[in-house]
Each structure stands twice: as C-alpha cells, then as structure tokens.
C-alpha positions in Angstrom: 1.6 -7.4 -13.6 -1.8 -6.4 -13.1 -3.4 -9.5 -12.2 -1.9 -9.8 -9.5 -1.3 -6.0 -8.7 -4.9 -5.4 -8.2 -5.1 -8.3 -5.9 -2.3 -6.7 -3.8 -3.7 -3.1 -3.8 -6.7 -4.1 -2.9 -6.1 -6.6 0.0 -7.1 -5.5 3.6 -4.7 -6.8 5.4 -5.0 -6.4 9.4 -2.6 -5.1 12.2 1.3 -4.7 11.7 3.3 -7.7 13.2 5.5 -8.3 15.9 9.1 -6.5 15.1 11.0 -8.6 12.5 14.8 -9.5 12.7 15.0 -7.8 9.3 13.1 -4.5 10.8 14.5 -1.1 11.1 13.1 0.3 14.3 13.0 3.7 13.0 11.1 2.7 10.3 8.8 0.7 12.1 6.2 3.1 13.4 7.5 6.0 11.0 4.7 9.2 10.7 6.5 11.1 7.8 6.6 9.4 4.3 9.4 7.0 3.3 12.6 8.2 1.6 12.1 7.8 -2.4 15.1 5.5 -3.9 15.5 3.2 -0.7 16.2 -0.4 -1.9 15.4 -3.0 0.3 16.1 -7.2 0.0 12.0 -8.0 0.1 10.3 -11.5 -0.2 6.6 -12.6 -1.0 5.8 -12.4 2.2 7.1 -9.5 3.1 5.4 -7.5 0.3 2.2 -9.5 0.8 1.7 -7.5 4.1 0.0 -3.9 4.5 2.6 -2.5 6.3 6.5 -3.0 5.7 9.7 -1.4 7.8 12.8 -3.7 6.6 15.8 -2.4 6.5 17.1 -0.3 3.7 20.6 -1.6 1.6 22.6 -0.1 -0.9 21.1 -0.4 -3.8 24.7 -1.1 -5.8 24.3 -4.4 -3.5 21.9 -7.0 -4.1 18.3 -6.3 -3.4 14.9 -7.3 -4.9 13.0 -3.9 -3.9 13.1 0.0 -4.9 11.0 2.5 -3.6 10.3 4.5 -6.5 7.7 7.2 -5.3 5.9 7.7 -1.8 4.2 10.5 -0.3 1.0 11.8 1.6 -2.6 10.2 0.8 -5.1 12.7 -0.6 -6.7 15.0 2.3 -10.1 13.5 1.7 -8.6 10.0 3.3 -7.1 12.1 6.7 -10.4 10.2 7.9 -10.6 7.0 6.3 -10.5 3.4 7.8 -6.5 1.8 7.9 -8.0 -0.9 5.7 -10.2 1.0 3.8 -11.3 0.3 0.1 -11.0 4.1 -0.7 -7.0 4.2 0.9 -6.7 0.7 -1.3 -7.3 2.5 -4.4 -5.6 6.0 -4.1 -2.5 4.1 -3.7 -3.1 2.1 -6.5 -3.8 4.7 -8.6 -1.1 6.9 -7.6 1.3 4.1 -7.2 0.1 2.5 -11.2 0.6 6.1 -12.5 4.5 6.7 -11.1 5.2 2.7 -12.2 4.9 3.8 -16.0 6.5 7.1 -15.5 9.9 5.6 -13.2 10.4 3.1 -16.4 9.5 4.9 -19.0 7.4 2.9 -20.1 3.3 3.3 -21.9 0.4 1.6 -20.5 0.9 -1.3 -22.8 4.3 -1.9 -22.3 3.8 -2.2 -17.9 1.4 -4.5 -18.3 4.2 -6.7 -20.5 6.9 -6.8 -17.7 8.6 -9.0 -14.8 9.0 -6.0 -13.5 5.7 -5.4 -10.4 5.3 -2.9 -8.4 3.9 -3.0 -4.0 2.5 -0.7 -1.7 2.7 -0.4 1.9 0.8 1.8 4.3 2.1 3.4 7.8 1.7 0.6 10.6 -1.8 0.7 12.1 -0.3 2.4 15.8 1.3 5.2 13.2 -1.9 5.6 11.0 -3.8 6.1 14.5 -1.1 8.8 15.2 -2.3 10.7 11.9 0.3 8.9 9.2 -1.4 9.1 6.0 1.7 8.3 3.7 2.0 6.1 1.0 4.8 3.5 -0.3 5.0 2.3 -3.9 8.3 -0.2 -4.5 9.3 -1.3 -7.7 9.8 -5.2 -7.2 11.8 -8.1 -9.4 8.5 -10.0 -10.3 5.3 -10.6 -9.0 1.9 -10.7 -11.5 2.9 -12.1 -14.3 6.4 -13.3 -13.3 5.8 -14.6 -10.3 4.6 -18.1 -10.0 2.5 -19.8 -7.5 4.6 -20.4 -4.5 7.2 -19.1 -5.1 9.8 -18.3 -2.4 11.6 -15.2 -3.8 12.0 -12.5 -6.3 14.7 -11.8 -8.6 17.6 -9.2 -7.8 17.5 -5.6 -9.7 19.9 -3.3 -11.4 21.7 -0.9 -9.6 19.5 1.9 -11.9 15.8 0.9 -12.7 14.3 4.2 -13.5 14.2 4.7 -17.2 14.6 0.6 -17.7 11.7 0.0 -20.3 12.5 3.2 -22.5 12.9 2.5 -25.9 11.3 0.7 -28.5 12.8 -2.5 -27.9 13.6 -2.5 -23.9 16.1 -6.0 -22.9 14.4 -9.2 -23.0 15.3 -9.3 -19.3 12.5 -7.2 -18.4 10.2 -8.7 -20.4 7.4 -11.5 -19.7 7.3 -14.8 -21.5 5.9 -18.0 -20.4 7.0 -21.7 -20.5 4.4 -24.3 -21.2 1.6 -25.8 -23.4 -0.4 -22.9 -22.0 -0.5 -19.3 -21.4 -2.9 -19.3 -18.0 -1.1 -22.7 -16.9 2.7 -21.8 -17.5 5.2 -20.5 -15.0 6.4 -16.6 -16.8 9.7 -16.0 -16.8 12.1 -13.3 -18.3 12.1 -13.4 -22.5 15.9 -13.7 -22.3 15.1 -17.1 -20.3 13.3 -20.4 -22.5 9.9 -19.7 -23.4 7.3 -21.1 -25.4 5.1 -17.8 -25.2 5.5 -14.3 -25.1 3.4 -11.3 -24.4 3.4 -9.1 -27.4 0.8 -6.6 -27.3 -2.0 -5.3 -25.6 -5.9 -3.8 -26.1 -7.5 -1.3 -24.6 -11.1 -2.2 -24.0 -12.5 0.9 -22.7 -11.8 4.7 -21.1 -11.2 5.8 -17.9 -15.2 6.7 -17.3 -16.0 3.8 -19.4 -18.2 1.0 -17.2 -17.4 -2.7 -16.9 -18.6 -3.9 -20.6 -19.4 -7.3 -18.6 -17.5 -10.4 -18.7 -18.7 -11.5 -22.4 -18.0 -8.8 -24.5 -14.3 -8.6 -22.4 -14.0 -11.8 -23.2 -15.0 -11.6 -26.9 -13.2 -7.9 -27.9 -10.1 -9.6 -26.7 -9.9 -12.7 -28.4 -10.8 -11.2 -31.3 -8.1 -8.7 -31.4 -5.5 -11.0 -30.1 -6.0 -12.9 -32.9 -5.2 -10.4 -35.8 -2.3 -8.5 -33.7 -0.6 -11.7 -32.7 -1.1 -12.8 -36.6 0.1 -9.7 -37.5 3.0 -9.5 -35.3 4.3 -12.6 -36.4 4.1 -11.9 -40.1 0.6 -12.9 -41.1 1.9 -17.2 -41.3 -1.2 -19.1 -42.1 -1.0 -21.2 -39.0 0.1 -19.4 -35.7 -0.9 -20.1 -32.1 -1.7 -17.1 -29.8 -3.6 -16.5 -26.2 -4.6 -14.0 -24.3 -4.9 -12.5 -21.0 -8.1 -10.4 -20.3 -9.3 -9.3 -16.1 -12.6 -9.0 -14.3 -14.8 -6.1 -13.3 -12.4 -5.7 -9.9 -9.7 -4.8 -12.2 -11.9 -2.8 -14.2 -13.2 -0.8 -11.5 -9.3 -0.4 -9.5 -8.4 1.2 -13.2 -7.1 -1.5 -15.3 -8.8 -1.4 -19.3 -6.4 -3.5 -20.9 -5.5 -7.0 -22.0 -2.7 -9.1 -23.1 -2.2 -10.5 -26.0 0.4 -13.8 -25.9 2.0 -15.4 -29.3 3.4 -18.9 -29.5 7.2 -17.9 -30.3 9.6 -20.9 -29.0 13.1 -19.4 -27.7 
C-alpha cells in the first residue's frame, strides 16, 4: 500500500552489500535490465535495500516476489546521482503505473490490497558502469499488510497478473484490519478475521493539483468516509468507519487518494 510504498520509493539507501548466500552472481552487478516475470523468495529486508540480485525460482514453487515490469530510466537521469530524489521518483511513477495495469486493477482498488509492489536499482559499481535500469516486483504484502516487524511476506499464486480484475476480486487479496483501531491494527487478508475493512477510496485532487495542506486533507476525507462507508453498508443509523489519508510526501511522489475503512466483523 501506499503508505508505506512511498516510504520505500523514496529511501536513499547507500552502497550494495557484500555478496549474499542467496545472491546470483550474474545478477549481482548486472548492466542490462532484469528479466520481466522472474519470481524470487524475498524478505523485508531484502526488499528494504536499494539494490537486490537473489536468485530467481520457479514461480510454480513457493516464492514471495514477481518482477512484473523493468526497464531503462528516462535519458534525462543517464546523469543523475545513484541515490538521487529524481531516480526515486521515476521509478515510482513508472513502477505505480505498471502495479495497476499487471492486476488489473483502478487506482482505488491498489490502494485496497495486500498485494505491494518494490523497486531496486542496478548496484552502485554497475550504475557507475552506465546501468540505468529499473526493477518493479510485485510482493505478498507490505503497506498496508505488512505489520511492524514483521519477519516475512506471504507466498503468491503461480499467475498474479490479472489478480484484482473484476468487480469483486478474492478476499485473499484484499486488506482488512484486526483491532479496536484502524491506524493501530495489524491488516491482514479479508478472507482472514477482521474487525475492519478497506472499502473505498477518495480522490482529493489531480495530477497538477498542489498539496491542499494537511487540514483540508484531513477534513475532505473524513467527511467523505463518513457518507461512503454509511452508504456502503446500507445507510444503518449507527455504523463505525475510519480512514486512512497521507502527507504532502505522498502528495508530491503522486499519491491523491485516501482510504476509507468500515467496521464489518468477519
């Protein structure tokens, strides 16, 4: 989810580390973009890094990790700094924009997901070799799903692209959250117990649109959350909802939506 996508697209992280057991030495300091529909057995740590070379698996075997699109940056960055803010967000936009279109999913619906997406960069010796590629993996959690701490992501389908098409895409793919509160509950799959679940979404402003400020965010979004949850549920008289709304960092990295939660026990 985004909260925590933006975090990761946007995280400088220094040199590449020492070779890992798990590393493919071909891929290590690769030059020439990653192959597209590699899966990969990745943990939080792994994906919390700037530049990743583990080895591929099949991806009818278990693994936590797809790379769903990869390619060359934009000419304009041929001269940019390895952990520059203007490589950060190309990739995130270019990585956000082939998220939606590998599930088949609208804006609103990827921001309602377990279902996270990474990017890596080339390793800082390949990047000073001219590597200007990209990485974007499809991962099982993170943002939304993935709680503090935790140690590991949940395995993926043999076939993720197309996953979230359809009007009503499996509850397996979809983020809930157990616990008194929204901002304060672990989120989990809405086929697993739940006391909340993420149920629609508003858009708060256009592409070009500036940061309305942290108020009127704030205020748009609870309003709305309010009638669409009530809505959603069938206009009871007393409901419980909450809401998730972001900051000008996510505003400005491309995010202009937030998430609207109703209490729904499963």
């Amino acid at each position: 989810m985004l909260c925590v996508l933006v975090a990761g697209a946007l995280a400088l992280a220094g040199c590449s580390k020492d070779l890992d057991p798990t590393d493919d030495p071909s891929q290590v300091d690769a030059i020439t973009p990653p192959a597209v529909g590699a899966c990969r057995l990745l943990t939080p740590e792994q994906v919390g890094r700037a530049d990743n070379a583990t080895r591929t698996v099949a991806c009818t075997k278990k693994h936590t990790a797809e790379t769903y699109a990869a390619g060359e940056l934009p000419k304009e960055l041929d001269d940019a700094s390895y952990s520059g803010r203007e490589v950060a967000l190309a990739s995130y936009k270019l990585c956000s924009k082939a998220f939606s279109k590998h599930l088949g999913a609208d804006d609103s619906m990827v921001m309602r997901t377990v279902l996270s997406w990474a990017w890596f960069r080339p390793s800082t010796k390949a990047w000073e070799d001219g590597a200007r590629w990209y990485r974007c993996d499809l991962i099982g959690g993170g943002g939304q799903a993935l709680t503090e701490g935790a140690q590991s992501y949940f395995p993926l389908p043999a076939v993720t692209k197309g996953l979230l098409r359809g009007i009503k895409p499996s509850d397996d793919w979809m983020v809930c959250a157990n616990g008194r509160t929204v901002r304060q509950s672990p989120k989990v799959p809405c086929s697993d117990k739940h006391t909340w679940r993420a149920v629609t979404t508003i858009k708060l402003g256009e592409d070009k649109d500036p940061y309305p400020g942290d108020h009127t965010a704030l205020i748009k979004t609870r309003d709305f959350c309010r009638s669409s949850v009530q809505a959603w549920l069938g206009y009871p008289i007393s409901f419980q909802f909450g809401f998730t709304w972001f900051h000008e960092a996510e505003w400005e990295a491309g995010n202009r939506r937030s998430i609207c939660w109703a209490r729904t026990e499963h």
